[in-house]
Every structure is written in C-alpha cells, then in structure tokens.
C-alpha positions in Angstrom: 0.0 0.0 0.0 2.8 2.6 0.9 4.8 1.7 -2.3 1.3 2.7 -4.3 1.2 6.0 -2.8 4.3 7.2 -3.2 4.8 5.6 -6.9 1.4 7.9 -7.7 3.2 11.2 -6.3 3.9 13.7 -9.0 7.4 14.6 -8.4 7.0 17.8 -11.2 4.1 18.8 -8.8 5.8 18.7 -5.3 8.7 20.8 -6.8 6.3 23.4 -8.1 4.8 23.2 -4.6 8.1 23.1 -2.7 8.6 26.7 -5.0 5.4 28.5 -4.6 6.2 27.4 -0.4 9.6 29.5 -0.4 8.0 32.3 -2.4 4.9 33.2 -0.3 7.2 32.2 3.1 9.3 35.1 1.4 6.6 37.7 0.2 4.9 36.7 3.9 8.7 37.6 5.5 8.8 40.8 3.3 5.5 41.9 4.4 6.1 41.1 8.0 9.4 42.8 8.1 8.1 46.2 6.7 5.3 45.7 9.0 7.2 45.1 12.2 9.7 48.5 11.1 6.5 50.9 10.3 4.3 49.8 13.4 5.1 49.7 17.5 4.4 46.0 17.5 5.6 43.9 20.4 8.3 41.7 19.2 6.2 38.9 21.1 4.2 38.7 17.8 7.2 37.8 15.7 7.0 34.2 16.7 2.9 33.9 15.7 3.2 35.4 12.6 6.2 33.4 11.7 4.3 30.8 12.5 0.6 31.5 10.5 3.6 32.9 7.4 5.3 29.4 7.3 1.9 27.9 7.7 0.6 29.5 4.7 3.3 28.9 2.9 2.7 25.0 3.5 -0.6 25.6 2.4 -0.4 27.2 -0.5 2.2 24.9 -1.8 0.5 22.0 -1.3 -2.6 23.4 -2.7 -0.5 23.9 -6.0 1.0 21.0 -5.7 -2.1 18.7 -5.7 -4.0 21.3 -8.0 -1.1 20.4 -10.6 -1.3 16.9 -9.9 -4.9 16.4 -9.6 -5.1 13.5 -7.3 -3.5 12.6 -3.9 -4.3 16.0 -2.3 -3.4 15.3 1.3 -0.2 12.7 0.0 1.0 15.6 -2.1 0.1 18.5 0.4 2.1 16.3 3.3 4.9 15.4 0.9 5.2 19.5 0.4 5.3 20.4 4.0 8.0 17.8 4.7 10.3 18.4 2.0 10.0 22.3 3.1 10.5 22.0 6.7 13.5 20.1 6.2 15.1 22.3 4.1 14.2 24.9 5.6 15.9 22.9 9.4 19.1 22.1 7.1 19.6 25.8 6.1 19.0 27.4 9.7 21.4 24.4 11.0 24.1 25.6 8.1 23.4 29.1 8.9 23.2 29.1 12.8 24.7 25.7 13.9 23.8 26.6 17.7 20.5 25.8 19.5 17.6 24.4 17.5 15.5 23.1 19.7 13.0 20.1 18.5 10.1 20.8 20.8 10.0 24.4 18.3 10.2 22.3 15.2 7.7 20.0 16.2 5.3 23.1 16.7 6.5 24.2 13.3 5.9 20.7 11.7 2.4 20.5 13.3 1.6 24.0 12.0 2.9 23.2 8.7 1.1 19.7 8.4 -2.2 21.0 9.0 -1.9 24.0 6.5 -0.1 21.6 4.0 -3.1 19.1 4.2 -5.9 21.6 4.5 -4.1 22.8 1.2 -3.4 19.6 -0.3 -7.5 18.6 0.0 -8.3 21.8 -0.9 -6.3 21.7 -4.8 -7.4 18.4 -5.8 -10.8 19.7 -6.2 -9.4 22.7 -8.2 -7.4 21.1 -10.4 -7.6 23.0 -14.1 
C-alpha cells in the first residue's frame, strides 16, 4: 500500500509546490518585516506570525502541488510540508549551527502539516 502512494506522487508537482512554499514564506517575510519596522508592535508577535507565514506557505504549496497533480491531495500536500521544513531545518542548522530546539520544530511541523493538508485537500478539487 505505501509503495502505491508514493509511486502515484507527482514529483513535477511537489517541486512546483516546494517553490510556490519559499515564495509566499518570502513575500509573507517581506510583508512582516516592513510591518514590524512601520508599526510599535511587540516583538512577542514575531514568533505567531512566523508561524501562520510558514503555515501559509505550507498551504499554498500544497494546494498547487495537488492542483497540478490532480489526485492525492493530502499525499502531495504532506509530501510539500515535509520536504519544506526540512530544508528549511538544514539551512538554519548551516546558517546558525547553535540551538535548535526540536520541541519548536515540532510546533513548526504540526503548524505546517495541517496547512499543507488543509491545502493539499483543498487543490485536488481545483485542479484545471
């Protein structure tokens, strides 16, 4: 049964998802940052809007991803999420190699897996 899944993934699809991920984590980043510098926001709200950014991201990457691929929505949407977390962990280890703490990337990954599959379901139904 697993080997079906993963041998009906679209691998064109989860790349295109893995890319529209980065780009609205990056627009979202942007869009905090200039918000952050313009308003007298507490810095406490950094970490929940990091978190709903990289959650959207998840989201509307796997939503492309299984809007592409047309089936699978929640394999695809997952598959998404994963790949982008964990590239996302290896570049903040290569960058800062100190303190990265798994009880914060298990709240990320949690975050991230329930946008991914809300957006996963979501884009199967939408595909064009």
């Amino acid at each position: 049964m697993a080997n079906k899944i993963w041998s009906s993934l679209s691998i064109a699809a989860i790349l295109k998802g893995i890319i529209y991920t980065f780009a609205v984590i990056l627009l979202g980043s942007i869009i905090l940052a200039v918000l952050f510098f313009f308003t007298s926001w507490p810095e406490s709200f950094l970490y929940y809007a990091g978190l709903l950014i990289l959650t959207t991201g998840c989201a509307a990457g796997g939503f492309t991803a299984a809007r592409q691929s047309g089936r699978r929505g929640l394999a695809h949407g997952l598959t998404v999420t994963v790949l982008s977390l964990l590239l996302i962990w290896l570049l903040a280890l290569s960058l800062w190699p100190g303190d990265l703490s798994y009880r914060t990337w298990l709240g990320r990954l949690v975050a991230c897996a329930l946008g991914g599959s809300i957006g996963g379901i979501a884009g199967v139904g939408k595909n064009y």
